[in-house]
C-alpha positions as a Python dict, from the first residue, in 0.01 Angstrom:
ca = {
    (1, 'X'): (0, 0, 0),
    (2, 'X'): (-65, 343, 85),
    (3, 'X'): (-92, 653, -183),
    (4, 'X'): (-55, 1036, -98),
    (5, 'X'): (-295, 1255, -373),
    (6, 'X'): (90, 1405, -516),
    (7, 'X'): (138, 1019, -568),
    (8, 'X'): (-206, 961, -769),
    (9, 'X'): (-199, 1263, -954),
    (10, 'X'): (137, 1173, -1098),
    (11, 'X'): (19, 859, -1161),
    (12, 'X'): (-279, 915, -1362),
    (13, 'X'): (-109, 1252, -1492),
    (14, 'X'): (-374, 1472, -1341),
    (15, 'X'): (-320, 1765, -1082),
    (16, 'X'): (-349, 1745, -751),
    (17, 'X'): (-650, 1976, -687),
    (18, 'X'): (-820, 1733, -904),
    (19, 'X'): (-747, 1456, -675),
    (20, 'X'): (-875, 1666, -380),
    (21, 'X'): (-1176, 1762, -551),
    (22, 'X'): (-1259, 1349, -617),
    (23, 'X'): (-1183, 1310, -252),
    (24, 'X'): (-1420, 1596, -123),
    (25, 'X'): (-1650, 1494, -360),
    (26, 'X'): (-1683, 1156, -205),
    (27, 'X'): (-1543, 1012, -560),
    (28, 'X'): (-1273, 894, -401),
    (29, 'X'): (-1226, 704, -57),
    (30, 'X'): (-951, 885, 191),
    (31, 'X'): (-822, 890, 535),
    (32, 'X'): (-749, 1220, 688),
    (33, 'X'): (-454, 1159, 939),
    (34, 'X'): (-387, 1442, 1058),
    (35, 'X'): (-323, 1523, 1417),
    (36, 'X'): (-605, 1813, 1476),
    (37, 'X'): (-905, 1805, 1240),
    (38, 'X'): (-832, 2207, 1250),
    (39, 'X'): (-536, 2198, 1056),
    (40, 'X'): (-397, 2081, 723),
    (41, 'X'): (-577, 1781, 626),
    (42, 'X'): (-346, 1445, 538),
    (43, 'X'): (-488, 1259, 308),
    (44, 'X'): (-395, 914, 242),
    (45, 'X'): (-562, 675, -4),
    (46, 'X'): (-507, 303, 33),
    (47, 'X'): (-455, 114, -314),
    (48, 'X'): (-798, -95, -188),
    (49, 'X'): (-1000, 220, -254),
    (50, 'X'): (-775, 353, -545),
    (51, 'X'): (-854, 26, -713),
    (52, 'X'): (-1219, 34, -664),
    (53, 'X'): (-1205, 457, -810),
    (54, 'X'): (-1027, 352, -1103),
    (55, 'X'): (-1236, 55, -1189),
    (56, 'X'): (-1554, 292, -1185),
    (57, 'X'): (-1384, 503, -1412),
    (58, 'X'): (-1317, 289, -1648),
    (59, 'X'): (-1484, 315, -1993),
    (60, 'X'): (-1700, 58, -2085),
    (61, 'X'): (-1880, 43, -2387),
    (62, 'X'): (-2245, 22, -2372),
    (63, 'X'): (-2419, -230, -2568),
    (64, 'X'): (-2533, -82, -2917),
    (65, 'X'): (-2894, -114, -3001),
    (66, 'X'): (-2995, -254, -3306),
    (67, 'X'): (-2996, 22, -3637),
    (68, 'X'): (-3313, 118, -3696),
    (69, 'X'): (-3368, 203, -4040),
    (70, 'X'): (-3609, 459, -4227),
    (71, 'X'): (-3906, 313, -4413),
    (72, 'X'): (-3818, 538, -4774),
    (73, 'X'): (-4160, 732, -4880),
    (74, 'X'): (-4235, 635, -5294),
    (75, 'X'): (-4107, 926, -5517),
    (76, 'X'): (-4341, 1134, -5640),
    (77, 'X'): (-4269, 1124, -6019),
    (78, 'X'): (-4474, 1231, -6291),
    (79, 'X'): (-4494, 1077, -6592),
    (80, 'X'): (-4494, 1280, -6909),
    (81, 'X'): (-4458, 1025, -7189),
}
């Protein structure tokens, strides 16, 4: 399947500059098909590449280290009594 930027930015409810900006970027994998390189550039995205953007987007939660705790210093107290 093929996807047009309008197309992905609807879809993941972003604007289109945005998608441009991923695809200039080098973010995001496109074919220019227009006619003369000169002109208006048409980009089209196959869902291959889409796929392969969104899954390094994805959030994955890194593995949490250990807590480390504090060693607690002995209280200074004096002793009146």
């Amino acid at each position: 399947m093929i996807h047009t930027p309008p197309a992905i930015a609807k879809m993941l409810g972003v604007k289109t500059d945005k998608i441009h900006t991923w695809i200039h970027r080098g973010d995001l994998k496109a074919h220019n098909l227009a006619e003369s390189t000169t002109g208006r550039p048409r980009w089209k995205i196959l869902d291959e590449d889409l796929q392969e953007f969104l899954r390094g987007r994805q959030n994955v939660k890194p593995a949490t280290a250990p807590t480390r705790y504090r060693r607690r210093k002995p209280k200074q107290i004096k002793q009146y009594f």
